[in-house]
Steps between C-alpha positions, in 0.01 A plus 500: 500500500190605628371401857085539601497553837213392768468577843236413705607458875281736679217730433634637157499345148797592320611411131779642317750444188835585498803463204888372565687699245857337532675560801327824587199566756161292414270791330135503632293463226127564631350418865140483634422469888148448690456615860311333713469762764148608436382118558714421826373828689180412611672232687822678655762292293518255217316188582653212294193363305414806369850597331536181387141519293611801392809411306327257331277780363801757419776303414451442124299830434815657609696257263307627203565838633886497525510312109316778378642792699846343382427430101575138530318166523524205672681337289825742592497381835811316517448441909222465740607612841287465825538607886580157671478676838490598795152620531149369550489141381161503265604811348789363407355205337329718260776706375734168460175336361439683201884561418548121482211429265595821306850396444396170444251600199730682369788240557717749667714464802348675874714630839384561837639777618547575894251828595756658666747501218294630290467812767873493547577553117228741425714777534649360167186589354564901594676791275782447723583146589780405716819310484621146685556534772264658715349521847153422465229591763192280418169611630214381395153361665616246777855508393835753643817356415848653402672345232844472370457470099811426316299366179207341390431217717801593720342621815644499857208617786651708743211568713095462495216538728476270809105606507301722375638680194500890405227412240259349771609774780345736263195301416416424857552831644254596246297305622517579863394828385200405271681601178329237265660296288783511337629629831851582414461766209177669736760553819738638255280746345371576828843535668578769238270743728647414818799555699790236526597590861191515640503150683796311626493172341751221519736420212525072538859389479682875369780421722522094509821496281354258274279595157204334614171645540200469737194727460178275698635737874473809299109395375461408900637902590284615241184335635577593848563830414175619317251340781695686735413808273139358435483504877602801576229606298253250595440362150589262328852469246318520182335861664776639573543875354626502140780651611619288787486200251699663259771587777428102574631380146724718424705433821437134390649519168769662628623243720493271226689697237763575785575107539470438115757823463753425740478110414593541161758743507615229772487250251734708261747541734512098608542421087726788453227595134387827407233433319150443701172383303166500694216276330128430599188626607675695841737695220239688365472693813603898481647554844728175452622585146565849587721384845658257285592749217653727761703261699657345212545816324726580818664219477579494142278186458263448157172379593289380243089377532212359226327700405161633713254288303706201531607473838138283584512174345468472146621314174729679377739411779433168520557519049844673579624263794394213237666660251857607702490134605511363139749754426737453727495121490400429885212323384306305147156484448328190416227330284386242814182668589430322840478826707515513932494852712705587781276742733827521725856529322779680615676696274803442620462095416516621132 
């Protein structure tokens, strides 16, 4: 069985094709993936329109590309898969529009496939995949949650964000300090030059005894704390020294990884697992991975993440989520080709 793929919730157009071989792990067969970051930075985030035109450019160039780059036609497709949601509603539209009318050319079944599933079983896509069951910390754009996962479709939230999320403390910080856009990758690479301990800043609900997140009071420190600095030096944040700016986000991103740390080893203590996997656009980040890797190496814990290329949104997760689904039975896909979007959809409703 062979599953195309489709995801178009954001700013990227994704397309991939993966193969069930009997009970093992879906194979990726080819993938293809547009960015839209070059487009969305002269206006300091993704304005909606704008994606949404764009997938309708990219999303069946990229088709071609994947049949191509993957020696088969489309003819082999035996399912069309699609991101349902969450995500921006018009992009959307156009990733579950052209997967219906594909599948029903080629009179082959489609699935919508929930976003952040897909992220939560990229790591399936890796050299080293995990094992059910797992602790999975979920971090990705406006999304933090901590997840129970005893299966496909068998998830059990044990804690999210109450506000702002990690991915969105990052972004905003970033832009508090006139980082550009994407924020969140340009205060990690600047953090790497700065030093961790050189501001003070709050760590939202570390000790609240619950697994729940909350990251909007640490933006709020981080803003208060560089005009204080930008006064201090009578200028204004973005002027700020090089230096102090880097001592800015790097104390930033530390008070982010601490919480992410701390909760998740949390998390595998509540569920009694020793097996943590970390999925989204927040896993790519060095410092986290690298306090992950150590804490659960103490504590004899695997911890296992997609690969760095595909912890953004793309279509091969959303193929592989499609794909474990239809594997493990939790869910059919159909030939009715009447198609609806859900911008907001928790994962745990699934």
């Amino acid at each position: 069985m062979r599953v195309l793929g489709i995801e178009s919730s954001c700013d990227e157009t994704g397309v991939a094709l993966v193969e069930v071989q009997g009970a093992g792990v879906p194979v990726l067969l080819a993938e293809a993936l547009y960015s839209q970051i070059e487009m969305h930075q002269a206006y300091g985030g993704v304005v909606p329109e704008l994606a949404s035109r764009d997938h309708i450019r990219r999303v069946l160039p990229l088709t071609e590309q994947v049949l191509a780059s993957s020696g088969r036609a489309l003819a082999d497709v035996d399912v069309v898969a699609f991101t349902r949601g969450p995500g921006l509603a018009g992009a959307l539209l156009v990733g579950a529009g052209v997967a219906c009318a594909l599948g029903a050319a080629l009179g082959k079944p489609v699935l919508g496939v929930h976003h952040l599933e897909g992220h939560l079983l990229s790591p399936f896509l890796s050299a080293d995949p995990p094992e059910f069951p797992f602790v999975a910390l979920l971090v990705s754009g406006g999304h933090t949650q901590l997840m129970r996962v005893d299966g496909v479709g068998r998830y059990t939230l044990l804690g999210e964000t109450i506000d702002d999320a990690a991915g969105e403390a990052f972004d905003k910080s970033a832009k508090l300090l006139g980082l550009g856009y994407p924020g969140g990758p340009a205060l990690s690479r600047l953090a790497e030059r700065g030093d961790p301990a050189a501001f003070k800043l709050p760590r939202p609900l570390l000790h609240s005894g619950n697994l729940d997140f909350s990251f909007a009071g640490l933006k709020t420190a981080v803003m208060v704390q560089a005009k204080k600095l930008a006064l201090a030096q009578d200028c204004a944040v973005t002027d700020l020294p090089a230096n102090v700016l880097a001592d800015v986000a790097a104390s930033t991103q530390a008070a982010i990884v601490e919480v992410l740390v701390k909760k998740s080893l949390a998390a595998l203590n509540q569920a009694g697992l020793k097996r943590l996997v970390v999925a989204g656009g927040v896993g790519a980040n060095r410092r986290l991975r690298e306090q992950l890797n150590s804490e659960c190496a103490r504590r004899q814990v695997r911890v296992h993440y997609p690969e760095l290329h595909l912890c953004t949104d793309n279509g091969a997760m959303i193929a592989m989520a499609a794909a474990m689904r239809l594997q493990s039975g939790q869910q059919t896909a159909s030939e009715v080709y009447a198609f609806d979007v859900k911008p907001r959809w928790p994962l745990d409703s699934l």
